[in-house]
C-alpha positions in Angstrom: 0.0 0.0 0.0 3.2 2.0 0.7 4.1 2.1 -2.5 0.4 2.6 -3.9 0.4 5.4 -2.0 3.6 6.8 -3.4 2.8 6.7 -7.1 -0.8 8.3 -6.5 0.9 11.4 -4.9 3.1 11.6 -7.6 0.5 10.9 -10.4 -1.8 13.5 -8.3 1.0 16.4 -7.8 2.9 16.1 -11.5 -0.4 17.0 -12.3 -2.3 19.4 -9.9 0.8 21.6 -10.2 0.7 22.3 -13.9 -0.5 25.5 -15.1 -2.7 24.2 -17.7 -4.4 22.6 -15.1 -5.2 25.7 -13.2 -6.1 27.6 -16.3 -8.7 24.6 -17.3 -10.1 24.6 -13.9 -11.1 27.9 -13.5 -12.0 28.4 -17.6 -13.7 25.5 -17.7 -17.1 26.5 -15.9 -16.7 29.9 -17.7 -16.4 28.1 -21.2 -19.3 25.8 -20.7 -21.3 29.0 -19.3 -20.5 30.9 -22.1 -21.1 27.9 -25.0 -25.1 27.2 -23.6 -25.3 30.7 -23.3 -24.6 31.1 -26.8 -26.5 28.4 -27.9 -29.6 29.6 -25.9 -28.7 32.8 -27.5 -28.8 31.8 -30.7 -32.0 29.8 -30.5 -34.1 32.6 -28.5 -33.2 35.2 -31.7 -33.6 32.5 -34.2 -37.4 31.9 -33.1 -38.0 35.6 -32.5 -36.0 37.7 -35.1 -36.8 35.6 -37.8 -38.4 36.8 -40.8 -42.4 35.9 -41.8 -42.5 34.4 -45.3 -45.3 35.2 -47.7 -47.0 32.2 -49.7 -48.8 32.6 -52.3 -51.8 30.6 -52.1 -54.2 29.2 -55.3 -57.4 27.4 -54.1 -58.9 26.5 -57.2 -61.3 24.0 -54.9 -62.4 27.3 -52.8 -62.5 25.1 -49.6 -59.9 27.4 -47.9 -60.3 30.5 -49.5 -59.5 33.1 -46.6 -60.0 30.2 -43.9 -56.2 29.6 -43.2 -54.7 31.5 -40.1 -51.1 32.3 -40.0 -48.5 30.0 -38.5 -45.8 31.3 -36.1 -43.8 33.5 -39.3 -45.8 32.1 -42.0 -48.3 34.5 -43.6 -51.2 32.9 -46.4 -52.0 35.1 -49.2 -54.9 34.3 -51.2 -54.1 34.8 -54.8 -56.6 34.1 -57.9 -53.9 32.8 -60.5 -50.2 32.2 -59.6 -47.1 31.4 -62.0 -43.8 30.2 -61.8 -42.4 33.6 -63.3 -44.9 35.5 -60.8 -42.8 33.8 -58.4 -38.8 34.6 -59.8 -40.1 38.2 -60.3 -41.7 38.6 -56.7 -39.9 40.2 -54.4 -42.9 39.5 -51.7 -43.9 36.3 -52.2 -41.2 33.3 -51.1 -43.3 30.2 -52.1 -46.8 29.6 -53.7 -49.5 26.4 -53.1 -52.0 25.0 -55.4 -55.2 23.3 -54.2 -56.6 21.5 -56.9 -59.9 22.3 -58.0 -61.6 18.8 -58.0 -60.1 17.9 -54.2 -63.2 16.9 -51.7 -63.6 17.5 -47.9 -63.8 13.4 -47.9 -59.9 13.0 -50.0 -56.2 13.4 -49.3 -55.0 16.7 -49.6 -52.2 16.7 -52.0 -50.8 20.6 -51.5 -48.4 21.5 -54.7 -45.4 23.6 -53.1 -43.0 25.6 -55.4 -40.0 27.9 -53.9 -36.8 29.1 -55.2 -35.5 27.6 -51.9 -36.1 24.2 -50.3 -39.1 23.5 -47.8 -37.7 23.5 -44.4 -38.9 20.6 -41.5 -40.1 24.0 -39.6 -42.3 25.0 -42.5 -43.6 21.7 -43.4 -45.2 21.1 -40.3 -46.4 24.6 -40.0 -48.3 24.3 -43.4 -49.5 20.7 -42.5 -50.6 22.1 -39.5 -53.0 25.2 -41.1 -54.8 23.0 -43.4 -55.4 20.3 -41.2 -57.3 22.7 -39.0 -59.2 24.4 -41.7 -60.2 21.0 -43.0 -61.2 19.7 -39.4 -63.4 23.1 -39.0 -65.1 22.3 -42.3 -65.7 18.5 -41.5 -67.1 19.7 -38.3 -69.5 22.2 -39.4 -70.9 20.0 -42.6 -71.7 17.2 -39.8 -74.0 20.1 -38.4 -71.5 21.9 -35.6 -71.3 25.2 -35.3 -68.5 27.7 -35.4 -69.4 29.1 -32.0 -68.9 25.1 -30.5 -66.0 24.2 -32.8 -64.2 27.3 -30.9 -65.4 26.2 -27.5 -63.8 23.2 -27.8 -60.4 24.3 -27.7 -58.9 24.1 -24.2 -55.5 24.9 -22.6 -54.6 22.4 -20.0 -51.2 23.1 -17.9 -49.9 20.2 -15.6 -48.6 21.6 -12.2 -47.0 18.2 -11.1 -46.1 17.7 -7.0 -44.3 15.3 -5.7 -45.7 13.4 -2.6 -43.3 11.4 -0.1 -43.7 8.9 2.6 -44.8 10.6 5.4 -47.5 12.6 3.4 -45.6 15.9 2.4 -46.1 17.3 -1.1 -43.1 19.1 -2.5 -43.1 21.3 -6.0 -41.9 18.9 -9.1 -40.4 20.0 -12.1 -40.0 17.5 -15.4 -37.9 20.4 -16.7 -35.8 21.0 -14.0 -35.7 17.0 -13.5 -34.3 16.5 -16.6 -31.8 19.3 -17.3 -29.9 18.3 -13.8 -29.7 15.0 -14.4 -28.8 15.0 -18.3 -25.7 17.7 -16.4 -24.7 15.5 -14.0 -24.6 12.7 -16.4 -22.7 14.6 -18.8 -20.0 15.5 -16.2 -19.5 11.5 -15.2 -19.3 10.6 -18.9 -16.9 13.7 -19.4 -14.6 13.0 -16.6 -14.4 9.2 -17.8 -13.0 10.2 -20.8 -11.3 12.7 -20.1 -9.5 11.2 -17.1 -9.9 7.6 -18.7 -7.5 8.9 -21.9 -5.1 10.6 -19.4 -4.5 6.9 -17.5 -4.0 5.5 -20.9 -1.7 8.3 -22.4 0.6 8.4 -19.5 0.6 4.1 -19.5 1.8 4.5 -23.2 4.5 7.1 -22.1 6.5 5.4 -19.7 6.3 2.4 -21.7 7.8 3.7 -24.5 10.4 5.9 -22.9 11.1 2.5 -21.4 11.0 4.3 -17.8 8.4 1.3 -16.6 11.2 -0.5 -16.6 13.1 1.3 -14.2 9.6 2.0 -11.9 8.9 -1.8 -11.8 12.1 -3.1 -10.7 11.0 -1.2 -7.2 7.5 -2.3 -7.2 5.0 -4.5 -8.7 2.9 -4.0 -11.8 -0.6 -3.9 -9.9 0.9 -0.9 -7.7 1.6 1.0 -11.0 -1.7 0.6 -12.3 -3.6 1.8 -9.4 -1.4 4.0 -7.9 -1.8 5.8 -11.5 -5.4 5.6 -11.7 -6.3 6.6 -8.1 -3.9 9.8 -8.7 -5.7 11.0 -11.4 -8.8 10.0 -9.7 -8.1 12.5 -7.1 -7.0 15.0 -9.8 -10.2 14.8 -10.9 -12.5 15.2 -7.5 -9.8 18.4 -6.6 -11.1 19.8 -10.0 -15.0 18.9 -8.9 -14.2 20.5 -5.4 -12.8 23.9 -6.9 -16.1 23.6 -9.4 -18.2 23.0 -6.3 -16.4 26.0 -4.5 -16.8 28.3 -7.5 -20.8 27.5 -7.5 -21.1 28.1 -4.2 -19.4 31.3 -4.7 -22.0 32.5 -6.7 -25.0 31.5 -5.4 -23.6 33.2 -2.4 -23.2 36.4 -4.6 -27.4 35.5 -6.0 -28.8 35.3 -2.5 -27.1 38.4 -1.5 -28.2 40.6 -4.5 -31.6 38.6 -3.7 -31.8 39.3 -0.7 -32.3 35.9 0.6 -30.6 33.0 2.6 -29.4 30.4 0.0 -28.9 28.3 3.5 -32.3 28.2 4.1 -34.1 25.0 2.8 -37.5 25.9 3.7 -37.3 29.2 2.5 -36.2 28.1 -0.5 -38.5 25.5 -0.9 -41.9 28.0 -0.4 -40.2 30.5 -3.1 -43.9 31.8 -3.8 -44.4 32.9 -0.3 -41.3 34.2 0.3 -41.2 37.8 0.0 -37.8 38.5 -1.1 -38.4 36.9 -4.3 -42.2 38.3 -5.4 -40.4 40.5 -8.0 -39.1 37.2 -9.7 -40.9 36.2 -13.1 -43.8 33.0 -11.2 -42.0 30.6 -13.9 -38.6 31.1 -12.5 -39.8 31.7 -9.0 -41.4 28.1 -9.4 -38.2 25.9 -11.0 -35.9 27.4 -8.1 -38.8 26.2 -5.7 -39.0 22.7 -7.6 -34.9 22.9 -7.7 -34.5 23.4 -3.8 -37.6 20.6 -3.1 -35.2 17.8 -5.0 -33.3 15.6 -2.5 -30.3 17.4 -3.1 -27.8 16.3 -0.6 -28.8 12.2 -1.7 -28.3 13.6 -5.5 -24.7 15.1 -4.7 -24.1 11.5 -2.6 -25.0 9.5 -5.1 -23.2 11.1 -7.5 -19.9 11.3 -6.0 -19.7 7.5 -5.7 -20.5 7.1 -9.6 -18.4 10.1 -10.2 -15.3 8.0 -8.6 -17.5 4.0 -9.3 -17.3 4.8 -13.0 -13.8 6.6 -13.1 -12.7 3.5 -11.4 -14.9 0.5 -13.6 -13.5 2.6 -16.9 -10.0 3.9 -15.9 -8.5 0.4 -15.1 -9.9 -0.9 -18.6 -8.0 2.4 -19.9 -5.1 1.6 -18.4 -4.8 -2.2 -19.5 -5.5 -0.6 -23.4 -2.5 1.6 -22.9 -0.1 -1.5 -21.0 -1.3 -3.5 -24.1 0.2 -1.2 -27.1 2.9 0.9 -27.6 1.4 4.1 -29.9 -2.1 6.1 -29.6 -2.8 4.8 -33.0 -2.9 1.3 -32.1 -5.3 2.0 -29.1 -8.0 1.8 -31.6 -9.4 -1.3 -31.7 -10.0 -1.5 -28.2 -11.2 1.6 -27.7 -14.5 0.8 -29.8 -15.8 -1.6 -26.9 -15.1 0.2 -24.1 -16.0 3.3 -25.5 -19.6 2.4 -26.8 -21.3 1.5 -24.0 -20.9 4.8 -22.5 -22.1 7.1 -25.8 -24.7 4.3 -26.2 -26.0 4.8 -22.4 -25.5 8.9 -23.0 -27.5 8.5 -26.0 -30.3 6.5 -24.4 -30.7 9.3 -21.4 -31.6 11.6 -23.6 -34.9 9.4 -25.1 -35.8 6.5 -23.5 -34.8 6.9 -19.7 -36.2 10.5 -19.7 -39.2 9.4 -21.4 -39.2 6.8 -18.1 -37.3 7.0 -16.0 -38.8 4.1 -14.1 -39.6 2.3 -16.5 -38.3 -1.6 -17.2 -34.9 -0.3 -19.4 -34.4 2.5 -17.4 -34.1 0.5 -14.0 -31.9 -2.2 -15.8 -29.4 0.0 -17.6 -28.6 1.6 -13.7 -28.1 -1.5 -12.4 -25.6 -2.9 -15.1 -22.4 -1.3 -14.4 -21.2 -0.4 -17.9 -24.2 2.0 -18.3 -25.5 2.7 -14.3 -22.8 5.6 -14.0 -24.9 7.6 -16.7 -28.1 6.0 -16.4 -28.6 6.4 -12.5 -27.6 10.2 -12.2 -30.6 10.7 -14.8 -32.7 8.6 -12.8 -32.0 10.3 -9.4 -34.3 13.7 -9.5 -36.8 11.4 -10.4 -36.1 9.7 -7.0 -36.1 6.0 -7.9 -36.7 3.3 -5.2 -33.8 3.4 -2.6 -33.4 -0.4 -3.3 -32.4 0.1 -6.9 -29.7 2.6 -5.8 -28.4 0.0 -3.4 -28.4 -2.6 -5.4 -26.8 -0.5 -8.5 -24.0 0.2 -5.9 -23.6 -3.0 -4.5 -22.8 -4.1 -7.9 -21.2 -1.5 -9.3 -18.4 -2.2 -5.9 -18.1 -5.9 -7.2 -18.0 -4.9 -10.7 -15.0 -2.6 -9.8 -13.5 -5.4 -8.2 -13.5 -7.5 -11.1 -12.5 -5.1 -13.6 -9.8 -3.9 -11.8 -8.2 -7.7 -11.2 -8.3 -8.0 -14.8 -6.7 -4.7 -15.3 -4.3 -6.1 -13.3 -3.7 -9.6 -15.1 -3.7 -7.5 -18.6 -1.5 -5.0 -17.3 1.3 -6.7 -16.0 2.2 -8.9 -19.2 1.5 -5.8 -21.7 3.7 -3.2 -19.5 7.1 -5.1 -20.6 5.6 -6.7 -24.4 7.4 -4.5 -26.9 7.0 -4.3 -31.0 3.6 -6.6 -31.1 0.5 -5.4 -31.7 -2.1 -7.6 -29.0 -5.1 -8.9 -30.5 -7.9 -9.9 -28.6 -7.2 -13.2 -28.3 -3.3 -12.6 -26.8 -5.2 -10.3 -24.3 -7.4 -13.2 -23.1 -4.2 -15.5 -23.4 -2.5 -13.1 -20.8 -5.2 -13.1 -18.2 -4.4 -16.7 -17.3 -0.4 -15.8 -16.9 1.0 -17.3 -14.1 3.2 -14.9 -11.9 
């Protein structure tokens, strides 16, 4: 353990100590800040700034004639007779749609679209969307239903979701809020895997080629490399979570003072539309920090830290048994593949399936199976699944860890001295029943 010990302090302060470290630490909140906020940008003007287009349109059938309503920036202008070369000399008009003359109530409605540009998704839907309605009005009033009772009918029903525990208390829910924090702290656990996971790999691959392994295991054993190396970097990566955590607090602490209210205060927090310090807010944002603060916060952060470090741990041993097995980057390649897709594939899964269930029958299996729980479980958590599927995804994911790492171990300490071969899979298997 001695030696463990010594290796990880190195691995932790080679690394901590470097100035690009320091620089990515503090830029790095800033630079993810600042790339939403552009993206947010970028959408709010798109869908506000963007300029109505006129279309020209030719109901021959007269089932529509002055019936369609505008659609978001699409504007309907009936027209009588409409060409092609109406359309190139227009300065106006940006499209034009023919309605064919013999179309019934009782058909398909085959729309003719011509442009000088291509029909966007956006635009498609919006025209499907105005004809479908006039066509619904129509069939409604020749079946004897008025106009008056065909307007009635149209309703606006908001959901205003609470969550109810245990012992009978209701707390604010959010599906928004729900979903945005847990897509985040997914996103941070499958950043730091690679990003920490590659580091373990690169620096593997380093001292094997300089041939200073050699040197470093004539003092202690292979297995003490490997984890002394991948608990370093480990730790690099919680002192960079720490700093984030400090930054954040930081800030809030600057919010609740230009507030004017105590960020310490759960219950305040938690009854945001009765607190008085916060009646100027806009009632939507008043309500997601109230359905923020009325999450089980302090099990979320737990539960994350142990995946943040589980998954780190299940991935950077496989990481470092890649880089033990070759002796460029280029020839990491074709074990990278494996390892690799069962994290995008469990990313890419959050964002449609678990969210759209989060306690549903794939959702509860994918967190308990350790090569996807580290993503799929911090989605799960604001929705608060059963405690027994956390315990269970964390009793396996320990004994999963376990595993892996042992046959890290095997893999590593063959492939740390091979030289000039390239490993296939089947030399890799080979070397996991070496005898010491």
């Amino acid at each position: 353990m001695n030696n463990i010990w010594i290796i990880t302090a190195r691995e932790y302060f080679t690394r901590v100590k470097k100035r690009s470290f320091i620089l990515m630490t503090l830029l790095t909140p800033l630079l993810i800040s600042a790339f939403y906020g552009i993206i947010i940008w970028v959408s709010v003007g798109q869908s506000t700034s963007s300029e109505s287009k006129h279309i020209a349109v030719v109901d021959a059938s007269g089932i529509f004639q002055n019936k369609l309503k505008g659609q978001k920036n699409l504007d309907f202008i009936f027209q009588n007779h409409y060409s092609a070369d109406d359309l190139i000399n227009s300065d106006n008009i940006d499209a034009a749609l023919y309605i064919s003359k013999d179309f019934k109530l009782d058909e398909v409605l085959n729309l003719k679209y011509e442009s000088m540009s291509s029909l966007s998704v956006s635009d498609n839907e919006a025209i499907e969307r105005a004809f479908q309605n006039v066509l619904k009005n129509q069939k409604l009033q020749k079946a004897g239903v008025s106009q008056e009772s065909i307007d009635s009918l149209k309703s606006t029903v908001n959901i205003n979701p609470f969550k109810v525990d245990k012992n009978g208390n209701v707390k604010t829910s959010n599906l928004g809020i729900n979903t945005v924090l847990g897509i985040a702290l997914a996103f941070m656990i499958y950043f730091f895997i690679f990003l920490y996971g590659v580091q373990v790999m690169k620096g593997v691959i380093e001292e094997k080629t300089s041939r200073i392994v050699e040197l470093i295991i004539s003092t202690v054993k292979p297995f003490q490399l490997m984890m002394g190396k991948v608990i370093g970097i480990a730790l690099v990566g919680l002192t960079q979570l720490g700093i984030w955590v400090v930054l954040s607090t930081l800030f809030f602490g600057i919010i609740s003072l230009l507030v004017g209210i105590n960020m310490a205060d759960a219950e305040a927090l938690q009854q945001v539309s009765s607190n008085p310090a916060l009646q100027n807010l806009d009632a939507d944002f008043a309500k997601n920090i109230e359905a923020f603060f009325s999450l089980p916060l302090l099990k979320i952060f737990l539960t994350f830290i142990f995946y943040f470090l589980g998954g780190y741990l299940f991935y950077g041993a496989l990481f470092a048994a890649i880089g033990s097995a070759v002796d460029s980057e280029t020839d990491t390649q074709q074990f990278m593949l494996p390892i690799t897709l069962p994290l995008v594939f469990s990313f890419a899964i959050s964002f449609s399936i678990v969210i759209g269930d989060p306690n549903g029958t794939l959702a509860t299996w994918m967190s308990i199976i350790p090569i996807s729980s580290p993503i799929v479980m911090m989605v799960r958590m604001p929705f608060d699944p059963p405690l027994w599927e956390i315990i269970v995804s964390m009793l396996v994911m320990i004994t999963s860890i376990t595993g892996v790492i042992w046959l890290a171990g095997k893999i590593y300490r063959t492939g740390i001295l091979m030289y000039g071969k390239k490993p296939t899979y089947k030399e890799l298997a080979k070397w996991l029943f070496y005898k010491n």
